[in-house]
C-alpha positions in Angstrom: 0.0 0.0 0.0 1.2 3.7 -0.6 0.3 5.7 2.5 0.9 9.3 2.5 1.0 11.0 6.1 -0.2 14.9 5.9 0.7 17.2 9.0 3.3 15.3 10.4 5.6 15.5 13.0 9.5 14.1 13.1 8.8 11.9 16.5 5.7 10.8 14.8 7.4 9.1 11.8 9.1 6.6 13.4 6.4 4.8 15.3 4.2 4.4 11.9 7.0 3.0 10.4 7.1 0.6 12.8 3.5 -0.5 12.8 3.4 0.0 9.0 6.4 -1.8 8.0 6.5 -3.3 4.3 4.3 -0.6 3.3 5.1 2.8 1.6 4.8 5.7 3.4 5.4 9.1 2.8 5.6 12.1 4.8 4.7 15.9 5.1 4.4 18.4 7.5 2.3 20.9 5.4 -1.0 20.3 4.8 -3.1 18.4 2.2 -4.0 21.1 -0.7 -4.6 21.4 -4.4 -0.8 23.0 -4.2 0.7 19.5 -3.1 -1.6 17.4 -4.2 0.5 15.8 -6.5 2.6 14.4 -4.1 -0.4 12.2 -3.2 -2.0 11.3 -6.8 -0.5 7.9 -6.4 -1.6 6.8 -3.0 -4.2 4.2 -1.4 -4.5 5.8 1.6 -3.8 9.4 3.2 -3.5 10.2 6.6 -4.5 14.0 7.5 -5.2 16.2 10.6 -8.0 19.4 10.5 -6.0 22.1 8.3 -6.0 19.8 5.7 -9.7 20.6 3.4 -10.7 17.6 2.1 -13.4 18.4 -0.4 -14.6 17.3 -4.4 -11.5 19.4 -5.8 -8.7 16.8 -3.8 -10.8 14.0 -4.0 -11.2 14.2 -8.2 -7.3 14.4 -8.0 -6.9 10.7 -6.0 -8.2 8.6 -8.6 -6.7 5.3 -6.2 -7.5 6.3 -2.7 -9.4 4.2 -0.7 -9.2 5.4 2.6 -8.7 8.6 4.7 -8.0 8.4 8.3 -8.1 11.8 10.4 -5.7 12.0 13.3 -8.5 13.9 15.1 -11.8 13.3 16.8 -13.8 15.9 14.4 -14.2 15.3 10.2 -15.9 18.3 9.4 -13.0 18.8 7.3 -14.1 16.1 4.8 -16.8 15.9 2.5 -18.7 12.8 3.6 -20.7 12.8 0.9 -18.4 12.5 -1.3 -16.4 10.0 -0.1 -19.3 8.2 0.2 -20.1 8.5 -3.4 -16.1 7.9 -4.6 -16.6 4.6 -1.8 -13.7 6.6 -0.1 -13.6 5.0 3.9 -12.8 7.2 6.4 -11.6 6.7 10.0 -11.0 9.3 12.9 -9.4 9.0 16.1 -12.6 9.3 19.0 -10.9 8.7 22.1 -7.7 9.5 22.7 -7.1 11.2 25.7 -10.1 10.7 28.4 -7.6 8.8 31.3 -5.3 11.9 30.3 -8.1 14.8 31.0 -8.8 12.5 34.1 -5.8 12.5 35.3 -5.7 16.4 35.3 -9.0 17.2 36.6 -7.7 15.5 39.8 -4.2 17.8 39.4 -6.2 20.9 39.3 -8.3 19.4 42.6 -5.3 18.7 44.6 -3.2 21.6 43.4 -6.6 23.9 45.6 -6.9 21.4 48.0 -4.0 21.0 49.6 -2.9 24.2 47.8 0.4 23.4 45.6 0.0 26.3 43.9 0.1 28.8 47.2 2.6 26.4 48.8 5.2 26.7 45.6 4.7 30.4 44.9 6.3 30.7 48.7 9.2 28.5 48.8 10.7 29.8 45.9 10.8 33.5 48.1 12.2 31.4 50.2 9.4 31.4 52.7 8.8 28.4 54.3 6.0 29.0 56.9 2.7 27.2 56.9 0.2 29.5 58.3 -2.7 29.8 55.6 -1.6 26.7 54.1 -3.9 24.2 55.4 -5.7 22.3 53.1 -8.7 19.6 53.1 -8.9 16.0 52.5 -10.7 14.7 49.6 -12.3 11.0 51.5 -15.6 11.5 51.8 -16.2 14.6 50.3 -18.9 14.8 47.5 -17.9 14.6 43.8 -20.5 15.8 41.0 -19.4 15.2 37.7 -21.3 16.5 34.8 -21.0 14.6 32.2 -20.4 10.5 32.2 -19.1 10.2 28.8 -15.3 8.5 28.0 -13.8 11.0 30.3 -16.5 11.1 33.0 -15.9 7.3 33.7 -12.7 7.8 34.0 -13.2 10.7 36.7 -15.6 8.8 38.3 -13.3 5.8 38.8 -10.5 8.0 40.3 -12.7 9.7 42.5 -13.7 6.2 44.3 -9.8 5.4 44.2 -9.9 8.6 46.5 -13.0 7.1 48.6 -15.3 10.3 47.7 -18.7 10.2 47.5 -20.0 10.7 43.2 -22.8 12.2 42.2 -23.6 12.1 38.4 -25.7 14.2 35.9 -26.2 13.3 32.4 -28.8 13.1 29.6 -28.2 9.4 29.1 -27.6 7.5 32.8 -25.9 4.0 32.3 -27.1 2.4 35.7 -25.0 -1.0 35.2 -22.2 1.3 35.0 -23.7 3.4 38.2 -23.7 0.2 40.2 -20.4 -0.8 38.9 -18.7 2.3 40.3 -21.2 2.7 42.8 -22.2 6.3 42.3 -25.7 7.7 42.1 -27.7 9.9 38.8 -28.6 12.7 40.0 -30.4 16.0 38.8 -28.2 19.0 37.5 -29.4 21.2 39.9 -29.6 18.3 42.9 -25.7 18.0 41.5 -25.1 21.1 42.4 -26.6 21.7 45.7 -25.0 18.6 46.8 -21.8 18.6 45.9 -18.5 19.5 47.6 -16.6 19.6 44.0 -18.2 19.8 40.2 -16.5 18.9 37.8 -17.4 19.4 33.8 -17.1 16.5 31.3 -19.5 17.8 28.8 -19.0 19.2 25.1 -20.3 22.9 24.4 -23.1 23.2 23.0 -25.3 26.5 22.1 -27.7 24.7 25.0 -24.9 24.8 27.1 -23.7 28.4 26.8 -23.2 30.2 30.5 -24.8 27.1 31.9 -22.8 28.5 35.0 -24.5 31.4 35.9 -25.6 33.4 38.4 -29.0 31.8 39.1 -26.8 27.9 38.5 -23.8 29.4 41.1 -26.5 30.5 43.4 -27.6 27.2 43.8 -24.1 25.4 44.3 -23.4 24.2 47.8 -21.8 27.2 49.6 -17.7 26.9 49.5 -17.8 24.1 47.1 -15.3 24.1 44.4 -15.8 23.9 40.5 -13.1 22.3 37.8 -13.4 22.7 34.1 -11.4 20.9 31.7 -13.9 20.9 28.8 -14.5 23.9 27.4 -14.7 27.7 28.8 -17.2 29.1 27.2 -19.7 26.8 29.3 -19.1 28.8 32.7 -20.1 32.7 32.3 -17.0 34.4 33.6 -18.6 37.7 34.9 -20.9 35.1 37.0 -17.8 33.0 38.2 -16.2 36.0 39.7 -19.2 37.2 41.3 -19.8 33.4 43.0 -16.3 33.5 44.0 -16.5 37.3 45.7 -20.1 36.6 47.4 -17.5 33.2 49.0 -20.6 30.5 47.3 -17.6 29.0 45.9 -14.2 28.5 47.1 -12.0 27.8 45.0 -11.8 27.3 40.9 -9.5 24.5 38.7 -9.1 25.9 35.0 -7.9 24.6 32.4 -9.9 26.8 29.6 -11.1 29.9 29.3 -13.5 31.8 28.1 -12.6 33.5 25.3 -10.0 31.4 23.8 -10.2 31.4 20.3 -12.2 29.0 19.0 -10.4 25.6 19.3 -12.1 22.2 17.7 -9.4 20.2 18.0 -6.7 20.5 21.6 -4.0 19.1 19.1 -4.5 22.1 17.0 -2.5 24.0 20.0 0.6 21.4 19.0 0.5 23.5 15.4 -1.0 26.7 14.7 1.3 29.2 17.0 -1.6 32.0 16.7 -4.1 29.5 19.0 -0.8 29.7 21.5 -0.4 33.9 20.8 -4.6 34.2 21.1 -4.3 32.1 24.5 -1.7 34.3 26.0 -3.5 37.7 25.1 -6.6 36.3 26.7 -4.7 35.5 30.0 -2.9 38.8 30.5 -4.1 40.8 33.1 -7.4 38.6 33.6 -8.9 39.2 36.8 -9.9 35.6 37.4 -6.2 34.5 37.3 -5.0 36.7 40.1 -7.1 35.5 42.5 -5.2 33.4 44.9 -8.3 30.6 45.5 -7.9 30.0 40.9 -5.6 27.5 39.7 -5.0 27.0 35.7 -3.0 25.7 33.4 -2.9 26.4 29.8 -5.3 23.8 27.9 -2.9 20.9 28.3 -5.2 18.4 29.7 -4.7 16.8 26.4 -1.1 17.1 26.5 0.5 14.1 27.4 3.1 11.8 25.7 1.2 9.0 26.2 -2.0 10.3 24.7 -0.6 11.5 21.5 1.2 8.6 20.7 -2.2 7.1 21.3 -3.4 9.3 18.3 -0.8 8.3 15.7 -1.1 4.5 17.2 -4.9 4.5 16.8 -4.4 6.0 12.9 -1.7 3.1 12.5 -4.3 0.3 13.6 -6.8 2.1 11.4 -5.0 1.4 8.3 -3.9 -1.7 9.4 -7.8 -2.7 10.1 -8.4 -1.6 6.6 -5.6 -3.5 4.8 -6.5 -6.3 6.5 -10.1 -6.4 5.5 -11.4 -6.0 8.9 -14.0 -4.2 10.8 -12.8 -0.8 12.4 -14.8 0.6 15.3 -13.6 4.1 14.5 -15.3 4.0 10.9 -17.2 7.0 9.7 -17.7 6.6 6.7 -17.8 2.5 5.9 
């Protein structure tokens, strides 16, 4: 098989090689584009990620391709109906990262509860006194997490590791999974009143916009702490200030912002330098930052080694699921 890899990275390369050995593969960093489409005329399969427009134009110009595989969750890039019509498969990459964002959420909760981030900012001054330092423990306090999807579960199973207490809220409750984990469904707003800690695990949606609001934060359990890792636009900022100057919350884990400019894919940070320029405007000077009870970090919840190998792994079983004739689970378009 010729596979040609689109939006490539040099530590990338040699662990498709590995999976893909006997076949052809080239490489590129720059996009896929009627400018360099040439380069891929030839080839059975092409492997892209998001800046890469895959539309009738590129397709009329791979007269053999018989698969795409996105290195990416979204494919609004490609023209499904098209490939469907050229009989043009196409694989993404779902899940990738949801132990990863896990792993983080619980980073951001111990970095306030035993506040790290207070702790660090006075030993290098040199200042090694404890008073205002004491933090909380998190066995039997009450988890809500919003949102049991891939990453949810994983949150979930964590927080039992930790021996808290989980409340759940989501538009489609899996109860076997409920009484596997042992954690209870609740309403949103019985989620909120009853939790110590929220934590959000959902995508934005224009439903979702400012679901934290004043009238949501007013009905939060008073000093109870709130953690995003999904997406910022979901918590209203103005409101979030407010909740944390009227002391109904007590503390705040960020890892996005409201504002940022609009990012479909976290990978996307890995390439295009103006998300990383956008990012750092927005955080200058914001007044949620310098509060001393608001930890965040810089949309890297994603980032772990781990997880993007995961991606370029996945997109390596994808071809090989194709080439072998075999049902993929990550099909889109079969």
């Amino acid at each position: 098989m010729k596979i040609s890899f689109f939006e490539i990275q040099g530590w990338e390369k040699p662990i498709l090689k590995k999976i893909l050995k006997g076949h052809s593969l080239n490489f590129f960093k720059e996009p896929l584009s009627i400018n360099n489409i040439n380069q891929a005329k030839n080839s059975d399969v092409i492997s892209i990620f998001i800046y890469s427009k895959i539309n009738k134009q590129i397709l009329s110009k791979l007269p053999k391709l018989k698969l795409i595989t996105t290195r990416s969750t979204g494919f609004d890039h490609i023209d499904l109906t098209e490939c469907r019509k050229r009989k043009i498969l196409l694989y993404n990459v779902p899940a990738y990262g949801e132990n990863t964002v896990a792993e983080h959420t619980f980073a951001l909760l111990l970095a306030l509860s035993r506040k790290i981030h207070q702790s660090y900012l006075r030993t290098i001054r040199n200042d090694f006194s404890i008073g205002g330092l004491k933090g909380f423990d998190l066995k039997g306090k009450t988890l809500g997490v919003l949102g049991v999807g891939r990453i949810g579960k994983h949150v979930v199973r964590i927080a039992r590791g930790f021996e808290m207490n989980v409340l759940a809220s989501d538009p489609h409750p899996d109860n076997f999974l409920a009484e596997e984990l042992n954690f209870k469904y609740v309403s949103f707003q019985g989620l909120l009143k009853k939790s110590d800690i929220v934590t959000l695990h959902i995508p934005y949606t224009k439903e979702n916009h400012h679901l934290f609001n004043k009238k949501n934060f007013n009905m939060m359990k008073k000093g109870s702490i709130i953690i995003n890792t999904s997406r910022g636009a979901i918590i209203d900022t103005e409101a979030l200030i407010w909740a944390l100057d009227k002391k109904i919350i007590s503390g705040v884990g960020l890892d996005v912002l409201e504002g940022e400019a609009l990012i479909k894919e976290e990978k996307q940070l890995l390439y295009d330098k103006k998300k990383i320029t956008d990012l750092q405007e927005l955080v200058k000077d914001h007044i949620l930052l310098a509060k001393e009870n608001v930890v965040f970090t810089p949309h890297i919840a994603f980032y772990s080694q781990e997880a993007l190998e995961r991606i370029i792994e996945q997109t390596a079983e994808n071809i090989k699921s194709f080439i072998g004739k075999k049902p993929s689970k990550e099909c889109v378009v079969c």
